[in-house]
BASEKE-652142 format. One record per residue (C-alpha): x, z, y; residue in three letters. Coordinates in Angstrom, 2 decimals, always signed. Layout:
% BASEKE-652142
+---------+---------+---------+-----+
!       x !       z !       y ! res !
+---------+---------+---------+-----+
!       X !       Z !       Y ! ALA !
...
+---------+---------+---------+-----+
//
This chain:
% BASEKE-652142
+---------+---------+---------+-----+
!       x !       z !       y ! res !
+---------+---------+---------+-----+
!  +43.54 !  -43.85 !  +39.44 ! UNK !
!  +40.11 !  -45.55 !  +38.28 ! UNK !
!  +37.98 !  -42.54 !  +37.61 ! UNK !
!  +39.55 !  -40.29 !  +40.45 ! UNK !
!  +39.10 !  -43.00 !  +43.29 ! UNK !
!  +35.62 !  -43.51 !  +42.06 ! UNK !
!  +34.39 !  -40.00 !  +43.23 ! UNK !
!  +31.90 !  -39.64 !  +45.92 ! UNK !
!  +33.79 !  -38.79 !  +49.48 ! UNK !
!  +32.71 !  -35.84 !  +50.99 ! UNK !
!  +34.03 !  -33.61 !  +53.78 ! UNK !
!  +36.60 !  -34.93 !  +55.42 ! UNK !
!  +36.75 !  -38.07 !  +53.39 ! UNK !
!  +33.27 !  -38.93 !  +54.49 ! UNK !
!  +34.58 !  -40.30 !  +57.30 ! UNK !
!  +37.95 !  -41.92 !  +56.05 ! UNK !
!  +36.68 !  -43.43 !  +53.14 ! UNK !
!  +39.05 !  -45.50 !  +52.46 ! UNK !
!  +41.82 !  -42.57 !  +52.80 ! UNK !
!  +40.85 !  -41.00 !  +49.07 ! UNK !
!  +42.45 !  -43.54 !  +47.37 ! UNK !
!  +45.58 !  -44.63 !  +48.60 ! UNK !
!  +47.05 !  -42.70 !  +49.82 ! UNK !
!  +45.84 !  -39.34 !  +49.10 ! UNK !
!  +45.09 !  -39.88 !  +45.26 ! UNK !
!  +47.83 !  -42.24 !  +44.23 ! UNK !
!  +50.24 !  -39.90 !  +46.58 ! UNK !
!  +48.94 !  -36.71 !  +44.83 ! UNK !
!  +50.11 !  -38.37 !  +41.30 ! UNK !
!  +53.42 !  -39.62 !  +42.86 ! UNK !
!  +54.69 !  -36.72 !  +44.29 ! UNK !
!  +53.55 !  -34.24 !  +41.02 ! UNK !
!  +55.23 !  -36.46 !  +39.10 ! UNK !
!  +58.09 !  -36.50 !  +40.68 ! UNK !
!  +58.36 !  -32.65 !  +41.43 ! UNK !
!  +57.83 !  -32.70 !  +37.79 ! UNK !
!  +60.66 !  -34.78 !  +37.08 ! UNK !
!  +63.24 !  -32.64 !  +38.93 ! UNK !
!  +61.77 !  -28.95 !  +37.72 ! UNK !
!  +63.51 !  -29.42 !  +34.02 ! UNK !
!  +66.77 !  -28.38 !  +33.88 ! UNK !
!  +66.61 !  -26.20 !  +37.01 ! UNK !
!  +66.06 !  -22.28 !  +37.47 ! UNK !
!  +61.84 !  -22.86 !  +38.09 ! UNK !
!  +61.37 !  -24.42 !  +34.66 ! UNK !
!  +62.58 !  -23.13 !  +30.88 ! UNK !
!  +63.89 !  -24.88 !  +28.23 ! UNK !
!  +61.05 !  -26.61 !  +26.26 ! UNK !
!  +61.21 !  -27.18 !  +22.49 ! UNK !
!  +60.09 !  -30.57 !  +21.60 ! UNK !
!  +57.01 !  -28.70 !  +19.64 ! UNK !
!  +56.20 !  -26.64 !  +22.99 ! UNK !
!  +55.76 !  -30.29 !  +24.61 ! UNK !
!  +53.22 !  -31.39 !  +21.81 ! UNK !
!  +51.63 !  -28.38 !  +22.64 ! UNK !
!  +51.41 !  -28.53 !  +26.35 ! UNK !
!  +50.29 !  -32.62 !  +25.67 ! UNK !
!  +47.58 !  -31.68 !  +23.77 ! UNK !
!  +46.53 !  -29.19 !  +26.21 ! UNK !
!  +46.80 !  -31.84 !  +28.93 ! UNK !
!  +43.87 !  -33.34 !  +27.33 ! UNK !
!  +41.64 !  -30.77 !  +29.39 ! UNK !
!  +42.41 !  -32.50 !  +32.66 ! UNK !
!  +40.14 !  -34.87 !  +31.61 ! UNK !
!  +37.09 !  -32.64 !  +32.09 ! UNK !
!  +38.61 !  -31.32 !  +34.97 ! UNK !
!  +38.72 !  -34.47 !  +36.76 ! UNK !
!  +35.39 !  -35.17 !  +35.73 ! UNK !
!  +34.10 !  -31.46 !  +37.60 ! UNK !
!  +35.91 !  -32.10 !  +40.28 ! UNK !
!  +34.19 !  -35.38 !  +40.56 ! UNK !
!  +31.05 !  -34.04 !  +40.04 ! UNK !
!  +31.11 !  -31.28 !  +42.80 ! UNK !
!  +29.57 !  -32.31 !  +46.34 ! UNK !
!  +30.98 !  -29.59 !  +48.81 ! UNK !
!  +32.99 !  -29.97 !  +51.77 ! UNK !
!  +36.45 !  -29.17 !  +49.51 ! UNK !
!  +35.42 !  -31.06 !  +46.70 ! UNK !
!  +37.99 !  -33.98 !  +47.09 ! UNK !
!  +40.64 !  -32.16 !  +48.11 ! UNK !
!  +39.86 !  -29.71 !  +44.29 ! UNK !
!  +40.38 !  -33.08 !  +42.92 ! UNK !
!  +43.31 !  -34.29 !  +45.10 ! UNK !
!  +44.96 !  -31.07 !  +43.69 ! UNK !
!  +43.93 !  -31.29 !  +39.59 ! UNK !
!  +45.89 !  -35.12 !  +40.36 ! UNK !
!  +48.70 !  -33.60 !  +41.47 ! UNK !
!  +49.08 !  -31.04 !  +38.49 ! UNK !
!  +48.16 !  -34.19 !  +36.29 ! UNK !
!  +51.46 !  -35.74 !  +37.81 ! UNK !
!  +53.24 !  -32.23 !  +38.09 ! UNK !
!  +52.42 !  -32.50 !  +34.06 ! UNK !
!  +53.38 !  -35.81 !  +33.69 ! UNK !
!  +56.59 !  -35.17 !  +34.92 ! UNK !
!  +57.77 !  -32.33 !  +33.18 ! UNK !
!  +57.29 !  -33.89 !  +29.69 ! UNK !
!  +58.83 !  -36.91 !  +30.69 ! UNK !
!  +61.31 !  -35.43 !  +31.30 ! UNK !
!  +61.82 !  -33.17 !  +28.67 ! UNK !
!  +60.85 !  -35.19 !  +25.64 ! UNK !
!  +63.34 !  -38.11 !  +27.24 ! UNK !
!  +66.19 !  -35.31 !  +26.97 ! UNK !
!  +65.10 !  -33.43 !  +23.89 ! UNK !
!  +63.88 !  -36.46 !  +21.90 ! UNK !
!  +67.23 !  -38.11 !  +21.10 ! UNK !
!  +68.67 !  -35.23 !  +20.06 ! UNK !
!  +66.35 !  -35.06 !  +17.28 ! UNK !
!  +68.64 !  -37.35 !  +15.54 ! UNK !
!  +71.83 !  -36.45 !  +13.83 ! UNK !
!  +74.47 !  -39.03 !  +14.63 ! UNK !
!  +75.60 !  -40.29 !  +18.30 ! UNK !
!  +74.92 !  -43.98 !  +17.33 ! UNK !
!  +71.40 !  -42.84 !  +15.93 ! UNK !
!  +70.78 !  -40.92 !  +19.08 ! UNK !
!  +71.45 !  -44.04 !  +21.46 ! UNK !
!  +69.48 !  -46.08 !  +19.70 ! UNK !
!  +66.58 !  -43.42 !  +19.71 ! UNK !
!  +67.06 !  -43.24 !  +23.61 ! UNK !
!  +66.58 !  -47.07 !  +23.36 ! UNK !
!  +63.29 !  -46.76 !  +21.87 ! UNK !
!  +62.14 !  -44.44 !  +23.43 ! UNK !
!  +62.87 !  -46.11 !  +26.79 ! UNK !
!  +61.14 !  -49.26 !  +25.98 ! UNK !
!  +58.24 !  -47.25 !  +24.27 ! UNK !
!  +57.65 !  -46.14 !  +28.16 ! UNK !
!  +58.28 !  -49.18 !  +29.95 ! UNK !
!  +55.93 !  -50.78 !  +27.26 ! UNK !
!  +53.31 !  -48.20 !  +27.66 ! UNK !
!  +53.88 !  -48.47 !  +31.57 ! UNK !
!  +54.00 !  -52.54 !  +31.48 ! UNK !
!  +50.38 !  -52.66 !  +29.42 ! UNK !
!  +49.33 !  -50.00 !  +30.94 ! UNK !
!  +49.02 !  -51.81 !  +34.41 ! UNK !
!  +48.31 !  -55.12 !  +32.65 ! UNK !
!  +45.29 !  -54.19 !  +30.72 ! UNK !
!  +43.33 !  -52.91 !  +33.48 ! UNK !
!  +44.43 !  -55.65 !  +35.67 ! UNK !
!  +43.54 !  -58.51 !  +33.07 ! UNK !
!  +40.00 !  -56.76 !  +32.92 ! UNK !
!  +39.60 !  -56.32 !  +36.66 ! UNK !
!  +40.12 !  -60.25 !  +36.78 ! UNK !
!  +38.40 !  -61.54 !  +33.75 ! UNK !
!  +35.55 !  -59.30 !  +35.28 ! UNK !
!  +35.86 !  -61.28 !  +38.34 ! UNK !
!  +36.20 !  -65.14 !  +37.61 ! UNK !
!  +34.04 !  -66.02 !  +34.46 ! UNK !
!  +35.47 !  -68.68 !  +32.51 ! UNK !
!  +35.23 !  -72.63 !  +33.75 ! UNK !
!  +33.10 !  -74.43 !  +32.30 ! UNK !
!  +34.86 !  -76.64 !  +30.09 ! UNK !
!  +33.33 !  -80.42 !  +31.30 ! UNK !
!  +33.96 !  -82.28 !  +28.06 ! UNK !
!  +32.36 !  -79.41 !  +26.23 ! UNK !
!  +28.92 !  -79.36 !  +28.32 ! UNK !
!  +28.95 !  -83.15 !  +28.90 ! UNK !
!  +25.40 !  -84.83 !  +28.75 ! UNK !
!  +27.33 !  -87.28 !  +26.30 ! UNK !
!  +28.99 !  -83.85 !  +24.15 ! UNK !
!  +25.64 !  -82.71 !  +23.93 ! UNK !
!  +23.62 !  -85.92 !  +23.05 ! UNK !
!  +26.71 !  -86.56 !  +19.68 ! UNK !
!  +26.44 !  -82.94 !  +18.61 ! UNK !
!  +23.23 !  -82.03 !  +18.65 ! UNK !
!  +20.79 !  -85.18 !  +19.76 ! UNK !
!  +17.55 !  -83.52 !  +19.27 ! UNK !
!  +18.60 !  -80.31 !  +21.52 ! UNK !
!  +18.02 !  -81.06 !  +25.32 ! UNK !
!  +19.27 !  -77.28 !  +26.34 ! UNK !
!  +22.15 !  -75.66 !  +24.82 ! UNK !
!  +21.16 !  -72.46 !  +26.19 ! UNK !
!  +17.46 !  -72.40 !  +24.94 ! UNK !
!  +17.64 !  -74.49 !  +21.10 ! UNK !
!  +14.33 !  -73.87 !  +20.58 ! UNK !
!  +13.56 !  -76.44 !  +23.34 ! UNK !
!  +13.79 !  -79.85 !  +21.83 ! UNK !
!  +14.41 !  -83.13 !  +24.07 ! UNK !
!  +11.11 !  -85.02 !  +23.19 ! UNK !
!   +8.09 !  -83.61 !  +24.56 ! UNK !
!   +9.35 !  -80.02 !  +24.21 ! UNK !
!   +8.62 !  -79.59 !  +21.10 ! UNK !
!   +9.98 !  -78.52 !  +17.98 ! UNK !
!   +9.90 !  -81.68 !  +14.86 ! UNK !
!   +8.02 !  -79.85 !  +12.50 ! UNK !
!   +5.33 !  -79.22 !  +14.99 ! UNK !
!   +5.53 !  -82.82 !  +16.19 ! UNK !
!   +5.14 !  -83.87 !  +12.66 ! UNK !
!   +2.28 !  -81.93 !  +12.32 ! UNK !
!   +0.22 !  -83.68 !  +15.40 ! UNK !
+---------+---------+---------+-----+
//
């Protein structure tokens, strides 16, 4: 929900800031995804071919520029545009889920194939899931605690065995007598 959340809030979100987010946003996603999940297989929804879902995943690719319009707009309903383009991204979602998690196994000829094909394909989405909540989160905290400086490694003693005639790691140029560099000190 990174690029969504990070629209401007207008309207009524201009006073509940905090509201476009969580639980409006994330909520949005939820619920399309899971009226998604339950349209398959019911009266509301036809069968899809496993090639009609490539097709419709491809096409799901212009949500992206959607979201960004949506995102871009500044009027009064401009956040709840967006709030709905979420919940057809989730509606989306759903639905192919769905279907390629029904359709997918029996792709393959033999019943032993097939559960081992459902196998995969269910730890293909809890991977996917897993790193895709891990990723962001690793960035979002190496982002927000540099690394420690390691002690032994910027010692005064580390520094003066390494590299004796460097008084600043960060500036080499800088040498520890006089501030000058040898050659030019030789030269004098």
């Amino acid at each position: 929900p990174g690029l969504p959340c990070s629209a401007p809030a207008v309207g009524w979100f201009a006073s509940h800031k905090a509201w476009l987010c969580a639980p409006f946003v994330i909520a949005a996603y939820n619920y399309g995804d899971l009226v998604g999940r339950a349209v398959p297989g019911s009266r509301f929804c036809p069968s899809l071919s496993v090639e009609e879902c490539g097709v419709f995943a491809v096409l799901r690719l212009l949500f992206i520029p959607a979201v960004l319009f949506c995102i871009g707009l500044e009027g009064a309903y401009a956040n709840w545009l967006l709030i709905a383009v979420i919940f057809f991204v989730g509606l989306s979602n759903g639905v192919l889920a769905t279907v390629t998690m029904m359709q997918g196994p029996l792709l393959l000829e033999t019943s032993s194939d097939r559960r081992t094909g459902a196998s995969i394909m269910t730890a293909a989405l809890f991977a996917g899931i897993s790193l895709g909540s891990f990723i962001p989160a690793m960035r979002a905290y190496t982002l927000s605690h540099p690394p420690p400086r390691s002690p032994l490694l910027h010692s005064p003693q580390h520094r003066a065995r390494v590299a004796p005639h460097i008084s600043n790691p960060l500036h080499p140029h800088v040498h520890a007598e006089e501030g000058t560099d040898p050659k030019e000190k030789a030269a004098h």
